[in-house]
C-alpha positions in Angstrom: -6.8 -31.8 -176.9 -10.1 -30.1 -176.6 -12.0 -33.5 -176.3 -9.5 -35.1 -174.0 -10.2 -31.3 -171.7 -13.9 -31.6 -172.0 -13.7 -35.3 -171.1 -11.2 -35.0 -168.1 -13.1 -35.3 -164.5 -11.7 -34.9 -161.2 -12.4 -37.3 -158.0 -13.1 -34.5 -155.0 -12.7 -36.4 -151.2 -15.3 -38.6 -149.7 -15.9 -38.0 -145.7 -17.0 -41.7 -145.2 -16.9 -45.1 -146.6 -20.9 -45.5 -145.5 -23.2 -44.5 -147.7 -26.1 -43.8 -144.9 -23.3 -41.5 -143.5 -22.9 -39.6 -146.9 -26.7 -39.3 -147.1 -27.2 -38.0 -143.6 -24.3 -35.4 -144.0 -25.9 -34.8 -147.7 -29.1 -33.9 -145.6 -27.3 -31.6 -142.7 -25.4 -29.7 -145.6 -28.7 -29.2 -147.3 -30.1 -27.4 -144.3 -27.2 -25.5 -143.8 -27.6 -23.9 -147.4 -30.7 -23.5 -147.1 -30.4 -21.6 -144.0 -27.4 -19.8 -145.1 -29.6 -18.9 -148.3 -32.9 -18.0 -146.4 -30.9 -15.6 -143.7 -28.7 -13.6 -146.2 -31.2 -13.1 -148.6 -33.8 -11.9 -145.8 -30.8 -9.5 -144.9 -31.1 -8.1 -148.6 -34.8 -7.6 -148.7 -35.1 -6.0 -145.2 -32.0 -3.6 -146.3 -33.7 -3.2 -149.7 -36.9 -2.6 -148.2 -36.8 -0.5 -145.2 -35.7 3.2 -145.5 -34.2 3.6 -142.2 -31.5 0.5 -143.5 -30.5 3.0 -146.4 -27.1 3.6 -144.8 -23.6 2.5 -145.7 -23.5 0.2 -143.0 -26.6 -1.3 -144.2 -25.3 -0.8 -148.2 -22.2 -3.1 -147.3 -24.0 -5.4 -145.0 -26.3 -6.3 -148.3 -23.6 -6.7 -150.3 -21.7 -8.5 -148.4 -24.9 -10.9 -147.8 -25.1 -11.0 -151.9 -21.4 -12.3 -151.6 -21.7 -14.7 -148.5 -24.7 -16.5 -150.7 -23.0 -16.5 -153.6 -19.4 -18.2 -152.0 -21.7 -21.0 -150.4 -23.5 -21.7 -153.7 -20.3 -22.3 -155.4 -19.1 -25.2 -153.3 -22.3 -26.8 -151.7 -24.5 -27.7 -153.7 -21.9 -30.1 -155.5 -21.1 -31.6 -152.3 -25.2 -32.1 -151.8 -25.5 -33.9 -155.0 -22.6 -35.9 -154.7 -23.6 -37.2 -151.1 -26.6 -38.0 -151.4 -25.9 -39.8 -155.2 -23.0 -41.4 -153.6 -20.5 -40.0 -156.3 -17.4 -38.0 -155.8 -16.9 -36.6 -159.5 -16.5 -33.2 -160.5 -16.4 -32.2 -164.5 -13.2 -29.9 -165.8 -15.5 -27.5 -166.6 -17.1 -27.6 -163.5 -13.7 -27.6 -161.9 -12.9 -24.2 -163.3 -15.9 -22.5 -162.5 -15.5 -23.5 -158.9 -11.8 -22.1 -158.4 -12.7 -18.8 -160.2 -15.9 -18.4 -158.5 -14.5 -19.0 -155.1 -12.0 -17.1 -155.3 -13.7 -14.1 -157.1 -16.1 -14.1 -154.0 -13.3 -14.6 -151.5 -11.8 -11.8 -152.8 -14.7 -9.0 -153.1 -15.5 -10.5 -149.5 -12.5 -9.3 -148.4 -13.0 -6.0 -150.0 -16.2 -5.5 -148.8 -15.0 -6.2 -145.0 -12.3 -3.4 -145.3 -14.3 -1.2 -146.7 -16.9 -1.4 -143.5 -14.0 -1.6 -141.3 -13.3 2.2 -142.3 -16.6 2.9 -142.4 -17.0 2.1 -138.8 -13.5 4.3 -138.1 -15.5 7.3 -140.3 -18.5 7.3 -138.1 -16.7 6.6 -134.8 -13.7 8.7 -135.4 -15.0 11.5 -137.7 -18.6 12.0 -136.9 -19.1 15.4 -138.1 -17.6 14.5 -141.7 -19.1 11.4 -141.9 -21.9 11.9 -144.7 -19.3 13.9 -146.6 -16.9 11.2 -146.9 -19.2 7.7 -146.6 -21.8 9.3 -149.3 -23.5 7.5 -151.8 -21.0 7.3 -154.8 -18.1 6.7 -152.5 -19.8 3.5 -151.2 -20.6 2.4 -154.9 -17.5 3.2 -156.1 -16.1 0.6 -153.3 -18.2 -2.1 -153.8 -17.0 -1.4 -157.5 -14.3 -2.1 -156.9 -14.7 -4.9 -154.6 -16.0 -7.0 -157.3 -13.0 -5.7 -160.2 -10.5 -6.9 -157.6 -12.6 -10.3 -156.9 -12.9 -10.7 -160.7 -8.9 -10.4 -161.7 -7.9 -12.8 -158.8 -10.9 -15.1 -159.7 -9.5 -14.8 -163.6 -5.7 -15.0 -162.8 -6.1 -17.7 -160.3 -7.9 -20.2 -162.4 -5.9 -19.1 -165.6 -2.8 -20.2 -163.8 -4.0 -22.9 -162.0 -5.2 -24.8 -165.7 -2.5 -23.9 -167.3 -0.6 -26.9 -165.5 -0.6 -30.5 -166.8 -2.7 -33.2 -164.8 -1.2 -36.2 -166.1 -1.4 -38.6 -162.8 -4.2 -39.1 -160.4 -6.6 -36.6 -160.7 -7.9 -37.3 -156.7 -8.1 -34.5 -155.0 -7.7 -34.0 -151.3 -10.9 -32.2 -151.1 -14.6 -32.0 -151.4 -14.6 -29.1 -153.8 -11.7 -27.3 -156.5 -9.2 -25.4 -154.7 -5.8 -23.9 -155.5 -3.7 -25.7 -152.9 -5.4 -28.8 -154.0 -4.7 -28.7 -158.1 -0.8 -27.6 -157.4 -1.3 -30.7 -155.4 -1.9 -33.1 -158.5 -0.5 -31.7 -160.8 2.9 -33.0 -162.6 4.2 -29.6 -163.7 7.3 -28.6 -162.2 7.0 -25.0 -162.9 4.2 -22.9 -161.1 5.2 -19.4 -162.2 2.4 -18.3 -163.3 -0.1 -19.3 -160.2 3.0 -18.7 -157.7 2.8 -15.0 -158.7 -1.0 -14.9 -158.4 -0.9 -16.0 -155.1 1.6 -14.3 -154.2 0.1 -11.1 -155.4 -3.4 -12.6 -153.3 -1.3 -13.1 -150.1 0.1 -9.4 -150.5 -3.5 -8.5 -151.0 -4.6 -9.9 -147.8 -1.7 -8.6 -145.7 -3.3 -5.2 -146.9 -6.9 -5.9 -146.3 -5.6 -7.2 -143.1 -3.1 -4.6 -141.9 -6.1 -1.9 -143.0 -8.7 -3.6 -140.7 -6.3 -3.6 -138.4 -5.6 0.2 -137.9 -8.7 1.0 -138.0 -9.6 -0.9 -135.3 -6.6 0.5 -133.0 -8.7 3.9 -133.7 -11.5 2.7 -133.3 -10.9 1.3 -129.7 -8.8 4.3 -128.9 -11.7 7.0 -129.7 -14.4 4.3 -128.2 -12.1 4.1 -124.8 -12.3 8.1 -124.5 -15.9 8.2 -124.7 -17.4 10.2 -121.8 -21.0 7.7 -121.9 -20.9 4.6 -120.7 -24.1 4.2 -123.1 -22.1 5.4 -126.1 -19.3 2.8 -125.5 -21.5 0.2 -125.6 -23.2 1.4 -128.7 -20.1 1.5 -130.8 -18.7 -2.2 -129.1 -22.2 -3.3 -130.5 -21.8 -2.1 -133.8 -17.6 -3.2 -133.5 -17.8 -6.3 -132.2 -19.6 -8.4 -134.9 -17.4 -7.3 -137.9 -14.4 -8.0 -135.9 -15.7 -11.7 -135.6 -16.5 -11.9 -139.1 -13.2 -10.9 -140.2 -11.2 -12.3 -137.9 -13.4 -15.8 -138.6 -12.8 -15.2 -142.4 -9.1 -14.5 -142.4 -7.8 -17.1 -140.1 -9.9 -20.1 -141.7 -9.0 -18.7 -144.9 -5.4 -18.7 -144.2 -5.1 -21.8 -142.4 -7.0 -23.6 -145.4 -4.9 -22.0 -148.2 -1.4 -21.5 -146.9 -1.3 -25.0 -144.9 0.6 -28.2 -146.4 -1.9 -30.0 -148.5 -1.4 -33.5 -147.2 -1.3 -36.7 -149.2 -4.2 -38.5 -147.2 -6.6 -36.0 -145.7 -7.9 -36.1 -142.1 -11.1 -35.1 -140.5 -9.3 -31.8 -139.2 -8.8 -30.4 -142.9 -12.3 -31.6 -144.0 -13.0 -29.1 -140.7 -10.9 -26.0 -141.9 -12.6 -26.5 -145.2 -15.9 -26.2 -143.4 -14.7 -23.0 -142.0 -13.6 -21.2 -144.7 -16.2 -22.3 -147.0 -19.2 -22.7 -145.2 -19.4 -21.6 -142.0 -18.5 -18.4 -142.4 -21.7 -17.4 -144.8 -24.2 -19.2 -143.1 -23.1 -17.1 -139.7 -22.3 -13.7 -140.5 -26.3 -13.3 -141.4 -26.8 -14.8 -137.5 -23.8 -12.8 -136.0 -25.0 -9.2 -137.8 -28.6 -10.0 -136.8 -28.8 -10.9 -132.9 -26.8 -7.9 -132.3 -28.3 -5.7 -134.2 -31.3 -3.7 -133.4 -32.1 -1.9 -136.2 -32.3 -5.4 -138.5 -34.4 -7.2 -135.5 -37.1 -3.9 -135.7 -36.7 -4.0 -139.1 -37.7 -7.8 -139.8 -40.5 -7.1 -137.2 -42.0 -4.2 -139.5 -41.5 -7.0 -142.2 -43.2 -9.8 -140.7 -46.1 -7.4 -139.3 -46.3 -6.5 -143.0 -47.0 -9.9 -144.2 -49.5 -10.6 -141.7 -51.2 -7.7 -142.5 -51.6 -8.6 -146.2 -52.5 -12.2 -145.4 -55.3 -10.6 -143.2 -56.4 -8.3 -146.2 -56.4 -11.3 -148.6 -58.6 -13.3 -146.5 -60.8 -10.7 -145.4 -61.0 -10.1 -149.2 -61.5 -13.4 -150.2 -64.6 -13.5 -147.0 -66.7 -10.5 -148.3 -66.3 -12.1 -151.9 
């Protein structure tokens, strides 16, 4: 049994029957990691780095960068390989690691999004008892626990997905390891165990969800009473680009997990698979960024700091 498990493969889905095609789309996706790579770990060493980032906005922003890079490393790299070696295998093994891992950083994400929802209703709604309630052990007690909860639905989701039988095609209807996906395949007839995990995960989400939610109803009732044009716009600034996160993260994550999985998959679920598992990290660096000031001075300070040090090496290397 253990061979027969080690030696078992699955067949994730092709895009195209050209093999140009899968080479050129093996090419864009590597760009897009890389991108998504460069830009979220820039955000950690500018929030690492500069002082004036050392805020909980700035502490869950880098976090959540840490998370964003980590989701996208799960699923793309795989599809890289296979593309541009023209193969569509995954190992068990491999298989595993990919649900847990997604879904571990799927759910800290989530976490981590609710958690700077409310900061954002502290600092907006309760100014004066900000730094009391947002200080430093709060905010690392949070992303704690962001990565506990991530951790049991990574564990119970892929303990309950493997514990089925995959006795028939082992093709799956999509280019990585999913939940919806497995259930798909397999030829057990009972899904207790993985239809209380996601149950529990859907539950999960309907709290995340409804949490964001009021805070945001708060947060847009205190912003509308705002004397200051000026302050208004401030806190829509600061507002506006989590709200796009999340609402980007949820929907695509809902459609993509609570949809029929169908039998012969079409371009627009290779597109909702995109969305939810790509997209998402490679723009919430870009969406956090262009709207953000205090990043944009801060990677100027950065880049000025380089060149400064280049200019000091050669200058260096001249009187030598």
């Amino acid at each position: 049994m253990t061979n027969h498990t080690e030696e078992m493969k699955f067949f994730l889905m092709q895009f195209c029957d050209s093999k140009q095609l899968q080479s050129l789309l093996g090419f864009l996706f590597l760009l897009i990691y890389l991108e998504s790579l460069a830009a979220n770990f820039l955000i950690i060493i500018l929030v690492t780095m500069d002082h004036f980032l050392h805020t909980p906005m700035y502490f869950f922003l880098k976090n959540l960068s840490f998370l964003d890079a980590g989701l996208i490393s799960v699923t793309v790299p795989n599809l890289i390989l296979n593309s541009l070696s023209h193969r569509s295998v995954i190992s068990f093994p491999g298989c595993v690691c990919q649900v847990l891992l997604v879904i571990h950083f799927v759910g800290s994400e989530l976490y981590i999004l609710t958690a700077m929802s409310y900061d954002r209703y502290v600092a907006i709604c309760q100014p004066l008892r900000y730094d009391a309630i947002m200080n430093r052990e709060v905010c690392m007690q949070m992303v704690a626990v962001s990565w506990v909860l991530g951790s049991l639905f990574g564990i119970s989701y892929s303990a309950g997905t493997f514990s089925l039988s995959f006795c028939g095609s082992r093709k799956l209807p999509q280019f990585f390891c999913d939940v919806p996906s497995l259930l798909k395949i397999s030829c057990s007839k009972m899904h207790v165990n993985i239809d209380v995990s996601v149950a529990t995960g859907i539950i999960y989400g309907l709290l995340c969800l409804m949490s964001i939610g009021l805070s945001y109803v708060w947060i847009f009732s205190a912003v509308l009473r705002m004397p200051s044009l000026q302050g208004r716009s401030k806190a829509f600034s600061t507002c506006i680009p989590h709200l796009i996160v999340v609402t980007a993260f949820l929907l695509t994550g809902a459609v993509a997990y609570l949809k029929p999985v169908p039998d012969s998959p079409h371009i627009v679920d290779f597109l909702v698979s995109i969305f939810y598992s790509v997209i998402p990290p490679s723009l919430n660096p870009i969406i956090y960024s262009l709207r953000n000031k205090e990043i944009k001075a801060s990677l100027r300070k950065f880049l000025w700091k380089l060149h400064c040090c280049k200019c000091y090496e050669e200058n260096k290397r001249t009187s030598i």
